[in-house]
Structure formats: C-alpha cells, structure tokens
C-alpha positions as CSV (number, residue, x, y, z in Angstrom):
1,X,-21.3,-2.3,93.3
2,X,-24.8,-3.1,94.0
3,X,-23.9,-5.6,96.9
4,X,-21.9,-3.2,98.6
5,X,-24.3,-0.4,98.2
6,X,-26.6,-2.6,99.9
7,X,-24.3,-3.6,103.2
8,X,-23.9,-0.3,103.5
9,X,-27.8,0.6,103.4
10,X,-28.3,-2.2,106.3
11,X,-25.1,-0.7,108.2
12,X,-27.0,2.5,108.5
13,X,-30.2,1.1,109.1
14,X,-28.4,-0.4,111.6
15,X,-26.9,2.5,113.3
16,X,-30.1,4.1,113.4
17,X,-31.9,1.3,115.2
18,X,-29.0,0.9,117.5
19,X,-29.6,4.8,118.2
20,X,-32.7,5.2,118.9
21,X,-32.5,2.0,121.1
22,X,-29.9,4.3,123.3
23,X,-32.1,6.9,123.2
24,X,-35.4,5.0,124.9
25,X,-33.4,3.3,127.6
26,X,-32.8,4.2,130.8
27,X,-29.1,2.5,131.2
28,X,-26.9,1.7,128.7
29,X,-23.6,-0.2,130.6
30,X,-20.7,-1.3,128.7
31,X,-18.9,-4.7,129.9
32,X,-16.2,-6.9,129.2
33,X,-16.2,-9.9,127.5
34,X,-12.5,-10.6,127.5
35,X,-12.3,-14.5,128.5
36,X,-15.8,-15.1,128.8
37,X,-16.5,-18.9,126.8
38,X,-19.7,-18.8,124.3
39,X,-21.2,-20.9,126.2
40,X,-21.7,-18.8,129.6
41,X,-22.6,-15.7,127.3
42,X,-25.9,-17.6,126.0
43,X,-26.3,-18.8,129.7
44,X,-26.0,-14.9,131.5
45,X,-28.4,-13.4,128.6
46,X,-31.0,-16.0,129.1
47,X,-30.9,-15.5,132.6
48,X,-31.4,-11.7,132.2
49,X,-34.0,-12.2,129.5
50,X,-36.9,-9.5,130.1
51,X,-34.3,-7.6,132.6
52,X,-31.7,-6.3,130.3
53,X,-31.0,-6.4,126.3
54,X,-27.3,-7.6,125.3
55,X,-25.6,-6.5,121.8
56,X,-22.2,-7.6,120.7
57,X,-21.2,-4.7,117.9
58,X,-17.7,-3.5,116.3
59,X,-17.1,-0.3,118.0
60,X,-17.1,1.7,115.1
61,X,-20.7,1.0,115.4
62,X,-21.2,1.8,118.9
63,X,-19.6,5.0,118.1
64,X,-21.3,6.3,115.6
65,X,-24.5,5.6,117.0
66,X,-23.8,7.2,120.1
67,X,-22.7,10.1,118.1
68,X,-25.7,10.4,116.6
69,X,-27.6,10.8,119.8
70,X,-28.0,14.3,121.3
71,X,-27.3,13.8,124.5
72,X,-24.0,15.4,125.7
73,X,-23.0,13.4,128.6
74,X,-23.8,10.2,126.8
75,X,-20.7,10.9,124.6
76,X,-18.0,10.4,127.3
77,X,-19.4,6.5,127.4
78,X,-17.1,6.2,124.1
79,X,-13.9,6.3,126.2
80,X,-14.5,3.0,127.7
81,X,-15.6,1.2,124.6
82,X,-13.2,-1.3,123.5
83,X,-13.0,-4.3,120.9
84,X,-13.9,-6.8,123.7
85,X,-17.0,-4.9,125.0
86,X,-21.1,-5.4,125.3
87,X,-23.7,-3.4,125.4
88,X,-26.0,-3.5,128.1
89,X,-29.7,-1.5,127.7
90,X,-32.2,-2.2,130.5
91,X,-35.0,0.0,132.7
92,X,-32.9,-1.6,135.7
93,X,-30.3,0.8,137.8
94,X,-27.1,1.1,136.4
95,X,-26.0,-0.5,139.8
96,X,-28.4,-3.0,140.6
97,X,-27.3,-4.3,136.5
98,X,-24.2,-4.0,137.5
99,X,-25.1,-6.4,140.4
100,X,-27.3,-8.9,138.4
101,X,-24.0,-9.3,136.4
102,X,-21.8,-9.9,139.2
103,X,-24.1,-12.8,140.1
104,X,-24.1,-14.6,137.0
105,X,-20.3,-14.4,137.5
106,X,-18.5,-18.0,138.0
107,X,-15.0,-19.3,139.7
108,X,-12.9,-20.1,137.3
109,X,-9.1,-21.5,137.5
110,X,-6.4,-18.5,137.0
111,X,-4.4,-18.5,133.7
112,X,-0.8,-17.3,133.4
113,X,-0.7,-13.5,133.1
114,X,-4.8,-13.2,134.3
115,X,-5.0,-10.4,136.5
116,X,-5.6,-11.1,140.3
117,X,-8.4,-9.2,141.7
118,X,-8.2,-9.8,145.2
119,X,-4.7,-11.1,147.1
120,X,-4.3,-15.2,146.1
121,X,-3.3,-16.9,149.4
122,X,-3.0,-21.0,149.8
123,X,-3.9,-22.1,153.3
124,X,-2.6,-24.8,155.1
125,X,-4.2,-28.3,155.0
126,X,-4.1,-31.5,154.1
127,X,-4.2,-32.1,150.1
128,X,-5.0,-34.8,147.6
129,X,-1.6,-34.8,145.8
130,X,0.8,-37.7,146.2
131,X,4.2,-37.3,146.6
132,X,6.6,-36.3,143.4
133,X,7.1,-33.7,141.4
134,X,4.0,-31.7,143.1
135,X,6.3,-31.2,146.3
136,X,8.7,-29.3,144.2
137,X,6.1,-27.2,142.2
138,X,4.5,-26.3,145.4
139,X,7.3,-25.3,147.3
140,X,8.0,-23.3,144.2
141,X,5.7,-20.9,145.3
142,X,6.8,-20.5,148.7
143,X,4.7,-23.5,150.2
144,X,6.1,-25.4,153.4
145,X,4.8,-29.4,152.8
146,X,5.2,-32.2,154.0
147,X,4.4,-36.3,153.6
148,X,1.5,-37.0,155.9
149,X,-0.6,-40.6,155.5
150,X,1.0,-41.0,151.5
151,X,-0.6,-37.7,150.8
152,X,1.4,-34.7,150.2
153,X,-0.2,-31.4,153.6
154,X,0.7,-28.0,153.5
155,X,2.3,-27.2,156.4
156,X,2.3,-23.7,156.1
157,X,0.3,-21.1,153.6
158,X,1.3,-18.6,151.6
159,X,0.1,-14.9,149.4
160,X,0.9,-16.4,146.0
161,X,-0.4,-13.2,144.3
162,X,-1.2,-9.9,145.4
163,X,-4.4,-7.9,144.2
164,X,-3.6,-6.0,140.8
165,X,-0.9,-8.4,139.5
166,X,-0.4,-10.6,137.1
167,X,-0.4,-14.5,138.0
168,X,3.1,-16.0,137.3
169,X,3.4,-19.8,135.5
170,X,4.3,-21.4,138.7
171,X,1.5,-19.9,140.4
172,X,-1.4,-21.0,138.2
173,X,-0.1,-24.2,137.7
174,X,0.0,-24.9,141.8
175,X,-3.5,-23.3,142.1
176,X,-4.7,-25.6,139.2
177,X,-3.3,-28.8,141.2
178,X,-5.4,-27.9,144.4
179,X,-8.2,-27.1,142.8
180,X,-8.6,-23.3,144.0
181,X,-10.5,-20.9,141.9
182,X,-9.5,-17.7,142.5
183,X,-11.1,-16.2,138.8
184,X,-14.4,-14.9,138.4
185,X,-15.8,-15.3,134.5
186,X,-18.7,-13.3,133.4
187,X,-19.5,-10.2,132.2
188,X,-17.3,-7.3,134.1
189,X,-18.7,-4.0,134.4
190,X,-16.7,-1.3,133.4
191,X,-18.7,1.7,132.6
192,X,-22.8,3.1,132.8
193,X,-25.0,6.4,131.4
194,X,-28.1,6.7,133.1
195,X,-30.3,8.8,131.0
196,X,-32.3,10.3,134.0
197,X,-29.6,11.8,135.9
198,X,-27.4,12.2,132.7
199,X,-24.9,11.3,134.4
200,X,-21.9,8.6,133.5
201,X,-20.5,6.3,136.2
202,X,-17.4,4.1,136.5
203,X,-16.0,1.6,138.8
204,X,-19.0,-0.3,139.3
205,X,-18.3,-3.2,139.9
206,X,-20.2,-4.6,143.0
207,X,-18.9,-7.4,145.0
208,X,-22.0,-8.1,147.5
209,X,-19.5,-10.2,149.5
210,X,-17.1,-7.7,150.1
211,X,-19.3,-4.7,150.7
212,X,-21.5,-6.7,153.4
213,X,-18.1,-7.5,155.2
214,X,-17.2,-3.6,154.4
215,X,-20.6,-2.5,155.9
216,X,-20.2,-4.8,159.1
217,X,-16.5,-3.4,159.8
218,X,-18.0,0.5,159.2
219,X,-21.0,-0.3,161.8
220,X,-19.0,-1.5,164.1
221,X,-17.1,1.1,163.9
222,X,-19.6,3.7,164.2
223,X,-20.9,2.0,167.2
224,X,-17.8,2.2,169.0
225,X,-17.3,5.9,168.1
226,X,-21.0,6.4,169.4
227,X,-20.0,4.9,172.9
228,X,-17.1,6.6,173.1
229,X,-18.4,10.1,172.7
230,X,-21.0,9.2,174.8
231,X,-23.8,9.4,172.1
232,X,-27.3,8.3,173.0
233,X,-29.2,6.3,170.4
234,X,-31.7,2.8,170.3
235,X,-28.4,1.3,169.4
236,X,-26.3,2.1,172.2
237,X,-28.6,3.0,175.6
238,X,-28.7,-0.5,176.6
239,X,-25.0,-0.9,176.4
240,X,-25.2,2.5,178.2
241,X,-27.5,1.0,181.2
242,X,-25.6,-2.3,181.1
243,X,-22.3,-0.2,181.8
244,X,-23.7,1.9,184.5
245,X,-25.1,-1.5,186.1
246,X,-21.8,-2.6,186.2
247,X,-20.3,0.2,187.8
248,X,-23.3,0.4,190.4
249,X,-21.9,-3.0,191.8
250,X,-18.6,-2.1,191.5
251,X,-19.4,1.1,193.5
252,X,-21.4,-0.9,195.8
253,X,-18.4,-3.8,196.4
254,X,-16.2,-0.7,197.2
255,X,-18.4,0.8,199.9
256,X,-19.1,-2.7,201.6
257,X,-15.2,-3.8,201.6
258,X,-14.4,0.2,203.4
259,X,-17.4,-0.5,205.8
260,X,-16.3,-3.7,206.4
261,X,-12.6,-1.8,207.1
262,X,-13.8,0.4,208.9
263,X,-15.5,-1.9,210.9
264,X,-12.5,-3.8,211.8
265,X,-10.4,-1.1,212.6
266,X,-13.0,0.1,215.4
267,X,-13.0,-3.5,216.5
268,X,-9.7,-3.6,217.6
C-alpha cells in the first residue's frame, strides 16, 4: 500500500513540475514521434540542447497538467495530443521550432502503407540493376525499361504515388531497389500554444524548400501583374525604360522605312 502511495506522490509531483514548466514557457509544440528510431531522437535533442526542452510523457499526463494551468486557450492544445507525441517547450517561435525541427529531419526509404507527403515520381535514367526479376518489379509500377550496356535504364518515368496516399508493396519495394528516399524521419510538427499571443496554431509544418520555390513563383507573379497594370516601382521602371527604348527604335525604323518610301515614290 505504501509503495503505491508513494508512485502516486511522485506522479503528482510530477504533474506539478510538468505544469508549472508550461506555464514559464513561451511555446509549448507537440510533435510526432511515430517512426522516429531511438537513435535519431538522442541525435535531434542534442542538437537543440539550450534551444528547446523535449519530454516524452503518457498523455494522461500531459493532460492533466495542462488542465491544471489556467490559461484558457492552452486547453485546446489537448486535441492534438496523442500516444505517439512529444512535448516541445522553448523561448524560440512556435515557427522558427517548428523549422529547427524540420531541419533535423532525414530521407528515409518509404515503407508499405507510409503516407506520401509530396507526389513520388521515378525519372528516367540509367540504373544499377542487372537484368531479372527487377525488370518485372519495375514495370510493375508502370516503369518503361530497357537492357542498355548489361544494366537494366528506365526508359520512361512514372508518379508512383500521389501526395496524401498510402505507398503500395510494389511501390516501396521498387523505390527501395533504386535507392530513392522519398521519407523524411524526424520529429513532425503537428500543433503549437504560444503563451504571448495566447493563441494555438496548427499546420506548421515548414518545408523551407518548398516555400522558397512558392515565394519565387508569387514574386514573379506579382511582377508581371505590376507591368501589366502599368505600376511604377524600383522593381519594374527599368523594365519600363527598357520597353519604351525598344519601341523608340521601333518607331524610329518605321519612320525611316516611310521616308525612304516616300522618297522612292517621288523619284520615279
């Protein structure tokens, strides 16, 4: 009786320390740990040693010491706790964690049934595989090859798995043989309470990659709306002059070739 008296003592304790942790940090982010090998946990919380503070704990736990804290937004963070979850508390903005995390992320091969989170496409190339049974496991997937120099070349490529589904058997396996890691293992982001806004965000994942490429397509964009609406900034009065020196020699090649017309016509 006394032993169990005594876990529960230190299970309260707990609770309380685990509260008052929440309460004196300015982010708290919950992320997955579904997948993610002992190994590369250690490795990620070294690497964010002094940046952000990592706790594994049943959630149970994490609920009732949320619930314990006074703070009315906070409690919606509870939806997104699960049994494969970590807690994240930091100084750091829940976004610029969230993209600390993503770069202590690593390519990893795809299991059957992983979720893909981008569309999976094989290229076409020249591959290491000899001829065999490979040729039939990659035209499983929709593959064209072919035997070039005793090594087995894709002819032509193919989307083996589109964003948001699962990865079929066939699928893995083939992106197993060529080496393609289309997996990213780490820590995933799936939810964040800043205290200072009191406010709770979700979705943040950040993919620098993708929003760099994202930014560049929306610039170029904008620039092109700019010059069409005729829009006068630093960014678009040289193509502006440039333009108008254009059609200055155009005009001026018009004018020549009707006085030189004109010219003829009087002439004869």
């Amino acid at each position: 009786m006394e032993k169990g008296s005594t876990k529960l003592e230190e299970k309260k304790k707990y609770i309380v320390s685990l509260a008052d942790r929440i309460k004196h940090s300015k982010t708290i982010l919950i992320a997955s740990i579904k997948n993610l090998p002992s190994s590369q946990f250690h490795k990620i919380k070294k690497n964010l040693r002094g940046k952000a503070d990592i706790k594994v704990v049943k959630k149970s736990i994490i609920d009732r010491a949320i619930s314990s804290v006074e703070k009315g937004a906070l409690q919606n963070l509870k939806s997104h706790i699960d049994a494969d979850t970590a807690l994240f508390f930091s100084d750091l903005e829940a976004f610029e964690l969230s993209a600390l995390l993503s770069d202590n992320q690593t390519p990893a091969k795809a299991k059957t049934g992983d979720i893909a989170a981008d569309d999976i496409s094989i290229d076409a190339g020249p591959t290491d595989l000899v001829p065999g049974p490979a040729i039939s496991e990659l035209s499983s997937v929709g593959l064209k090859v072919a035997v070039e120099g005793g090594k087995i070349a894709i002819k032509q490529g193919v989307l083996v798995a589109k964003k948001g589904e699962p990865i079929k058997e066939n699928v893995a396996a083939v992106l197993g043989k060529l080496n393609i890691l289309p997996m990213k293992v780490g820590f995933a982001p799936i939810a964040a309470y800043d205290s200072i806004s009191e406010k709770i965000y979700v979705g943040i994942k950040i993919d620098k990659t993708a929003t760099l490429e994202e930014l560049r397509i929306s610039l170029s964009k904008a620039l092109n709306f700019a010059l069409n609406i005729k829009y006068v900034s630093k960014e678009t009065i040289s193509r502006f002059i440039a333009k108008a020196a254009m059609e200055e020699k155009a005009i001026e090649k018009l004018i020549e070739s009707k006085a030189n017309q004109s010219g003829e016509v009087k002439n004869e």
